[in-house]
matplotlib code that plots the C-alpha trace (Angstrom):
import matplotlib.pyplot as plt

x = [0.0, 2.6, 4.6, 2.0, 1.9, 5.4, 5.3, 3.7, 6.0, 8.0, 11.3, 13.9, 16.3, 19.6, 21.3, 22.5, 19.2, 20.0, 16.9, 18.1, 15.0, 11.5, 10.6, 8.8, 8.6, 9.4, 10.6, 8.4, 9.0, 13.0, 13.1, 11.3, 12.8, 16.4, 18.6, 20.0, 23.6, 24.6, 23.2, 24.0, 22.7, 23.0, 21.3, 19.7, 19.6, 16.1, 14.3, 12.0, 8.6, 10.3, 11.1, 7.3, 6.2, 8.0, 7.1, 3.6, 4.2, 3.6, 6.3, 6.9, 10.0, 7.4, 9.7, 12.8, 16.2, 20.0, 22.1, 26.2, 26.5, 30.3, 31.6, 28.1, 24.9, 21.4, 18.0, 15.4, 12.0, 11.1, 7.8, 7.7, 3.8, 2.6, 0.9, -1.6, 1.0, 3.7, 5.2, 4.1, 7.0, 8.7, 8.3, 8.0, 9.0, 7.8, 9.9, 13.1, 16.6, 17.7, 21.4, 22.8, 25.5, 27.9, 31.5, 33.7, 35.5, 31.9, 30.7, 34.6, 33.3, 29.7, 31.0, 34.0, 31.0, 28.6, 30.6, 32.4, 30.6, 27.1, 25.2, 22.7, 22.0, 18.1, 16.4, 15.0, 13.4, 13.5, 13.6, 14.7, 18.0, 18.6, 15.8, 17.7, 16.3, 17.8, 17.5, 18.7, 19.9, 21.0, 23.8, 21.7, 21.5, 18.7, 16.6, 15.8, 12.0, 12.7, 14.1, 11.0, 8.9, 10.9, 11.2, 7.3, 6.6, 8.9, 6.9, 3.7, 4.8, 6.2, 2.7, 0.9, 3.3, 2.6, -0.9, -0.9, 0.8, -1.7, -4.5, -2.5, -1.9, -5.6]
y = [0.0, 2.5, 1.5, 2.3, 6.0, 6.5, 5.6, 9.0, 11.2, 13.6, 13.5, 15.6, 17.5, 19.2, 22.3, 19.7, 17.8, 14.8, 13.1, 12.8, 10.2, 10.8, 13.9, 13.0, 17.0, 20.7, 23.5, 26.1, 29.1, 28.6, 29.6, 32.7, 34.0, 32.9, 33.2, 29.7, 29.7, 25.9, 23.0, 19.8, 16.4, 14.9, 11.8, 11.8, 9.1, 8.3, 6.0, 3.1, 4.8, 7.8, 5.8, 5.0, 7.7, 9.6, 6.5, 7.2, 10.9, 12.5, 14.6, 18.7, 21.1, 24.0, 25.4, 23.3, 24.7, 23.3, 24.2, 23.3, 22.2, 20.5, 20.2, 18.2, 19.5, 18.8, 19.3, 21.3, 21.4, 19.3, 17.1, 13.5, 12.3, 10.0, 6.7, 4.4, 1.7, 2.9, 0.8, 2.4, 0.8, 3.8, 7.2, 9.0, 12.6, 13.8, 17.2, 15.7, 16.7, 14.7, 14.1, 14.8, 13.0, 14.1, 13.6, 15.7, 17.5, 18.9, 19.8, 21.6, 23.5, 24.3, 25.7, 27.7, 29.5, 29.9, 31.1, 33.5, 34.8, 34.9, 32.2, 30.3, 26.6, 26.0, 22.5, 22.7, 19.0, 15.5, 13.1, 9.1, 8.6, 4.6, 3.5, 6.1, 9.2, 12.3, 16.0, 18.8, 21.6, 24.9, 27.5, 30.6, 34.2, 35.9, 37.8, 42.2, 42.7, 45.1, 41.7, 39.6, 41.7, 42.4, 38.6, 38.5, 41.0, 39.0, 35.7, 37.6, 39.3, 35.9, 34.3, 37.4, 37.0, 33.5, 34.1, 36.8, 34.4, 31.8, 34.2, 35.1, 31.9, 30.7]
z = [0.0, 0.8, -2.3, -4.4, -3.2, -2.9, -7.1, -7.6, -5.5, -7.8, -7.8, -6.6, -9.5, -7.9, -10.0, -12.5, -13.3, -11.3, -10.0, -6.0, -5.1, -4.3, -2.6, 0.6, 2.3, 0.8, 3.2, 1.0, 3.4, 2.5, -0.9, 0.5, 3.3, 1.9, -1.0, -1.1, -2.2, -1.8, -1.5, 0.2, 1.1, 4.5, 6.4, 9.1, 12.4, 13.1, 14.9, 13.3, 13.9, 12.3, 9.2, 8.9, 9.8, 6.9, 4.3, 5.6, 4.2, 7.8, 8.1, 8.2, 7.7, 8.6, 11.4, 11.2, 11.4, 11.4, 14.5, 14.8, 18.1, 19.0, 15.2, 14.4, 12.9, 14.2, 12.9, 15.4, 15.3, 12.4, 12.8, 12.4, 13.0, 15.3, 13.8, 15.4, 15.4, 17.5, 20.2, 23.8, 25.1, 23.5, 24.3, 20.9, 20.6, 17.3, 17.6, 19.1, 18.0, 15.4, 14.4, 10.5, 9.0, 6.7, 5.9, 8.0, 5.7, 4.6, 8.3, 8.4, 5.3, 6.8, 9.9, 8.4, 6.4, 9.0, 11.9, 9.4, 6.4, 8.5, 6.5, 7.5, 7.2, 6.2, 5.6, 1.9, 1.4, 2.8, 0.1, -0.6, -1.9, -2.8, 0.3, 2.5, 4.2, 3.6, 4.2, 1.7, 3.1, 2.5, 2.9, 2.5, 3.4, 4.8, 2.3, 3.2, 3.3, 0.1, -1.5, -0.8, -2.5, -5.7, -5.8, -5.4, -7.7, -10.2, -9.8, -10.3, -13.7, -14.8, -14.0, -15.7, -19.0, -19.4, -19.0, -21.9, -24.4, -23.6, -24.5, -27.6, -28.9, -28.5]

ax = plt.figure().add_subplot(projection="3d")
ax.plot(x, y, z, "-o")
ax.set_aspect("equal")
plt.show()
């Protein structure tokens, strides 16, 4: 049943076209409130009932954010459901702290840009990569109110201009 519904997820394309795996979440509010510079691809240690929980499609980035803590990064805040069949001999923290794994050399990278040229690290998706779990994230800079709007404005002009061709074409 949940194979069947995972077959219609669309896939995930990085800067270069290549499909990633099937997109399970979308951090929508990042491409807003950031200007997304880089992006990486790091796992993430979860628990079983996490696992099905995400294959069940019940979980959020809404408010999720990525903190260094000790030369390791951790995801905050992101929601993982609960579902009927969890074990109760488990206690089962749907906004708990979850550990990200990457190679070193890349958290060396991340921290050398945060701690020094003021970026930010943002969640962007969680998708499957070959039956794996794992989180996009990226090394952004926070958008001026001014820039939010132009970047507004822009979409709506697009949407209006493609909207005038289609009337001319008919």
């Amino acid at each position: 049943m949940h194979e069947a519904r995972l077959l219609h997820c669309p896939a995930v394309r990085s800067v270069h076209g290549k499909v990633h795996g099937m997109s399970i979440t979308k951090n929508r509010k990042a491409q807003y409130d950031y200007s997304i510079e880089e992006r990486f691809e790091a796992g993430l240690v979860l628990e079983g009932w996490e696992v099905k929980s995400v294959r069940a499609g019940r979980a959020q980035l809404n408010e999720a954010y990525v903190i260094i803590r000790d030369a390791e990064l951790f995801l905050l805040n992101a929601h993982f459901g609960l579902l009927m069949t969890t074990s109760t001999h488990e206690l089962a923290d749907p906004t708990r702290t979850r550990k990200l794994l990457m190679h070193a050399e890349e958290i060396r990278k991340l921290i050398g840009k945060v701690e020094r040229a003021g970026y930010a690290l943002v969640p962007l998706d969680l998708h499957f990569s070959k039956g794996r779990v794992k989180l996009a994230l990226g090394l952004a800079k926070g958008k001026k109110q001014y820039e939010k709007r132009d970047a507004e404005q822009d979409k709506d002009w697009k949407r209006e201009q493609s909207r005038l061709l289609k009337q001319r074409s008919r």
